[in-house]
N, C-alpha and C positions, 0 to 999 in steps of 0.2 A: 504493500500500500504506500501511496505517494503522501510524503507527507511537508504538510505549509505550513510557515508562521507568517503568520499576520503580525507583525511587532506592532504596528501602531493603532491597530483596533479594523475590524471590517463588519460588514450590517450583518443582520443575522440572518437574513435571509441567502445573502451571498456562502454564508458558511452552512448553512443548511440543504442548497443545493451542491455545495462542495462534497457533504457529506455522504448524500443520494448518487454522489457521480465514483466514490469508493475513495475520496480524499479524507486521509485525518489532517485536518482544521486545528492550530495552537493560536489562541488569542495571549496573547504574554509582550508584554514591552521588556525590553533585556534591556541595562547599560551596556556602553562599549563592551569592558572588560568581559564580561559575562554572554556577554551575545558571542566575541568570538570563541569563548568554549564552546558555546552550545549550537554555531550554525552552521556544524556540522553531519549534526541528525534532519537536517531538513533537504529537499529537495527544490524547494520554492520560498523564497522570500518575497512579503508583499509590506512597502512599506509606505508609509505620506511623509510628514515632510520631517518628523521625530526624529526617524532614527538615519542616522548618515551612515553611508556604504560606502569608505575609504577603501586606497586602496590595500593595507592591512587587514581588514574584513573579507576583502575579494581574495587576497592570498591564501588567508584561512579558508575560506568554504573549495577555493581551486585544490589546496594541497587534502583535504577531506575526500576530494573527486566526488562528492554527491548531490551539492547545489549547482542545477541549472537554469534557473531561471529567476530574476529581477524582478518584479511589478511595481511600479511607483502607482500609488492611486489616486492618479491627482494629473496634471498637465507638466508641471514643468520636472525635470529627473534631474537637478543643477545639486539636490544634495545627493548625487552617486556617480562615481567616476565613472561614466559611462562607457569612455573611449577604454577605460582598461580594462573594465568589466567584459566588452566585448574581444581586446586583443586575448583575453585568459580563458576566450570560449563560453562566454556565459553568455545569454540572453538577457535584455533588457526593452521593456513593453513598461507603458503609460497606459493611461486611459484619457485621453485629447479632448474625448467630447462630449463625457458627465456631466462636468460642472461648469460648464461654458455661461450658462442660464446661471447659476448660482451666484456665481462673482458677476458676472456686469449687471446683476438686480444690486446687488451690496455697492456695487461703483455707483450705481444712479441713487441708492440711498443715502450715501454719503455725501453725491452731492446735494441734494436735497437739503442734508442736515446743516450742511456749512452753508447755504444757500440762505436759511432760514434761523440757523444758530439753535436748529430744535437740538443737538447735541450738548450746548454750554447753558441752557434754558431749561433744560429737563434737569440738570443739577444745580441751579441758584433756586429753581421756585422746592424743590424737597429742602432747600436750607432755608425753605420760611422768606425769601426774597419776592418781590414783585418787579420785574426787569421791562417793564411794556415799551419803554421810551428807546432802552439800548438796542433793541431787537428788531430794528426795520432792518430785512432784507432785502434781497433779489430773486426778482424769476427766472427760472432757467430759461424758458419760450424766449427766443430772437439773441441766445448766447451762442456762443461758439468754444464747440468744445473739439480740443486738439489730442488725437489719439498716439500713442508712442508705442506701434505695434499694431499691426491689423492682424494678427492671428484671430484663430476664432472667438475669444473671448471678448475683445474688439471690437469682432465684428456685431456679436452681439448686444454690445454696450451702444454702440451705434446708429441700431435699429430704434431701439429703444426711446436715445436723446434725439436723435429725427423726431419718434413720434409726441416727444414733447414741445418739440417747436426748436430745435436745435441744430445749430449749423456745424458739421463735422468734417472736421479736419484732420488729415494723419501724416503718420511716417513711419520709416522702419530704419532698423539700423543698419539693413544691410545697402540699404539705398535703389534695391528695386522698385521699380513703379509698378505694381500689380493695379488694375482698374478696379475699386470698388465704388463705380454709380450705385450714388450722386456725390458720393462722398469725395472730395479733393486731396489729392497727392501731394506734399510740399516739402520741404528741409527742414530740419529738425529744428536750427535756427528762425525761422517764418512761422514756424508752426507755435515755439515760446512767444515770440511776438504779438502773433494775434488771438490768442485762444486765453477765453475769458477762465475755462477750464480745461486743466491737463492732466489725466489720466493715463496709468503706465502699463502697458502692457505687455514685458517683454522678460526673460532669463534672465535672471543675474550672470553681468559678462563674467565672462573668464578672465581678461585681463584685472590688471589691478586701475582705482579709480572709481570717479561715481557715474553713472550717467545726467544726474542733474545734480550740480554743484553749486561752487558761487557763481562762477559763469554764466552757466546756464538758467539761473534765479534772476540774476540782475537782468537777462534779458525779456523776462517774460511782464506782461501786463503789469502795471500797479494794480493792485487788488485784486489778482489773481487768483486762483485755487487749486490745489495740487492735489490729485488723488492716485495712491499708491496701492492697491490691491492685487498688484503683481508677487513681486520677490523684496526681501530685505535686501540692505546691499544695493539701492541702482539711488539712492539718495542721502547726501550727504546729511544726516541726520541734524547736524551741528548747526550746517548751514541755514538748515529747513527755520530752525526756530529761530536764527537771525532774523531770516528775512520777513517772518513773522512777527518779531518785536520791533520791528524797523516800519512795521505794516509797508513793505514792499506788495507780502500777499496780505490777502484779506482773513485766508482761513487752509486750511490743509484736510484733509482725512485717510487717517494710516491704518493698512488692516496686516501689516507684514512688515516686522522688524528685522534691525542687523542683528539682532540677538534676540533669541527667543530662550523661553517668556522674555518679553522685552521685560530691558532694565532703566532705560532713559526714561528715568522721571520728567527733566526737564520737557520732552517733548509729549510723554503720555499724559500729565496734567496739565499741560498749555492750555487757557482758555481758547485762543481759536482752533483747535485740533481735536477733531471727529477719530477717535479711536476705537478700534476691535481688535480683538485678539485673534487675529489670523482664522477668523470663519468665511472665507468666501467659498467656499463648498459645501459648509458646513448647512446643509439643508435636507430635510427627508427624502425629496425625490431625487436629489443628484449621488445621496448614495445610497439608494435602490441603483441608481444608472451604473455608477461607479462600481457597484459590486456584482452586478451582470456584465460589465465588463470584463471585470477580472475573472468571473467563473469561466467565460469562454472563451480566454486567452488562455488558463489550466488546461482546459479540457480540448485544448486545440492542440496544445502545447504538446503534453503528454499522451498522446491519440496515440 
């Protein structure tokens, strides 16, 4: 019998039909240390974004000879050495298009929140405050909101702020033009500049560096607003609440820290900063999605 860990938790329903298919299913989160004793009795690891698969891990399950195969349950695979993973003969599989719907519903809530300050409002009126006067906002209808990364999750956020009345704008970092009408193609430079909102949607690079720095802050809108529901790591953290106490931006909302559990207070108690704890998946039907996924990536796998 083939047997999986789930290190960082899968629906039950996914483990249920794992079960029916002749898979033994271990839900158990390991530390480092402990995981590489132990992942060696398994055949499949399935992980999100907890547990990191270095390439000492990969050594370990290669010199075991009995893990083949990866599953990241989620879109981006940036915590698992992928390229080594696969020179050492392992497979490595994602699930792309789960939680696509998940995270750009939480990117349009967020802006919503920073939009309207329902994020800093919901916690001055529980401290017994009445804030009516500080709290005139903006509507999103007739804004322009600048995408960084058309992948699918993008693409979806997309749809979306169109159908709120939203002018969409993007880029990518590799610098292809792919056509997504009606939406406009632009430089990542043009795109800081005119986009009233800028939501991130891409990998944490490999290189060293931020994708939006002090550079790239100083160019964007006064009173801008930055939405991060991508990866930790593509935003200079430091920089963000500068240019927040400088009110260069108006407001931020972060759902993915350089450290998790995030530890930057400074930026997690900022009044203008819409925080989450990294739930942009985190929804009932994307992991029913996400764990049909992965049942028939096992069962494909192992056929």
């Amino acid at each position: 019998m083939k047997k999986i860990l789930a290190s960082d938790g899968l629906d039950q329903t996914a483990v249920k039909a794992l079960e029916e298919a002749g898979f033994e299913t271990v839900l158990e989160h390991y530390g480092p240390d402990e995981l590489l004793e132990k992942i060696g009795a398994f055949d499949a690891l399935v992980v999100r974004s907890a547990t990191k698969v270095r390439k000492p891990l990969i050594d370990q399950a290669v010199s075991s000879g009995r893990l083949k195969l990866i599953i990241r349950a989620g879109v981006g695979v940036d915590n698992i050495d992928v390229d080594y993973a696969c020179e050492k003969g392992l497979t490595v599989k994602n699930t792309p298009n789960a939680s696509s719907a998940s995270v750009a519903e939480l990117a349009v809530g967020h802006m919503f929140a920073a939009a309207r300050h329902i994020h800093i409002a919901n916690v001055t009126m529980r401290n017994g405050e009445w804030n009516k006067k500080q709290y005139k906002g903006i509507e999103l209808s007739g804004k322009t909101l600048g995408l960084i990364g058309m992948g699918r999750i993008a693409r979806e956020t997309a749809l979306r702020a169109q159908a709120l009345g939203m002018q969409v704008i993007y880029t990518n970092r590799s610098g292809h033009k792919p056509e997504y009408e009606p939406f406009r193609h632009c430089t990542l430079d043009a795109l800081l500049a005119e986009s009233d909102f800028i939501s991130l949607h891409l990998p944490k690079p490999q290189k060293e560096g931020y994708l939006i720095g002090e550079r790239e802050l100083s160019l964007m809108k006064d009173g801008a607003v930055l939405i991060n529901t991508a990866r930790g790591g593509l935003v200079d953290e430091d920089a963000l609440c500068d240019a927040l106490d400088s009110g260069k931006l108006s407001a931020a909302a972060v759902d993915v820290f350089a450290e998790e559990p995030a530890n930057n207070r400074r930026l997690t108690s900022h009044p203008k900063v819409s925080v989450t704890p990294h739930i942009g998946a985190s929804t009932k039907e994307a992991q029913l999605r996400i764990g049909r996924e992965i049942v028939d990536i096992i069962k494909e796998f192992f056929a």
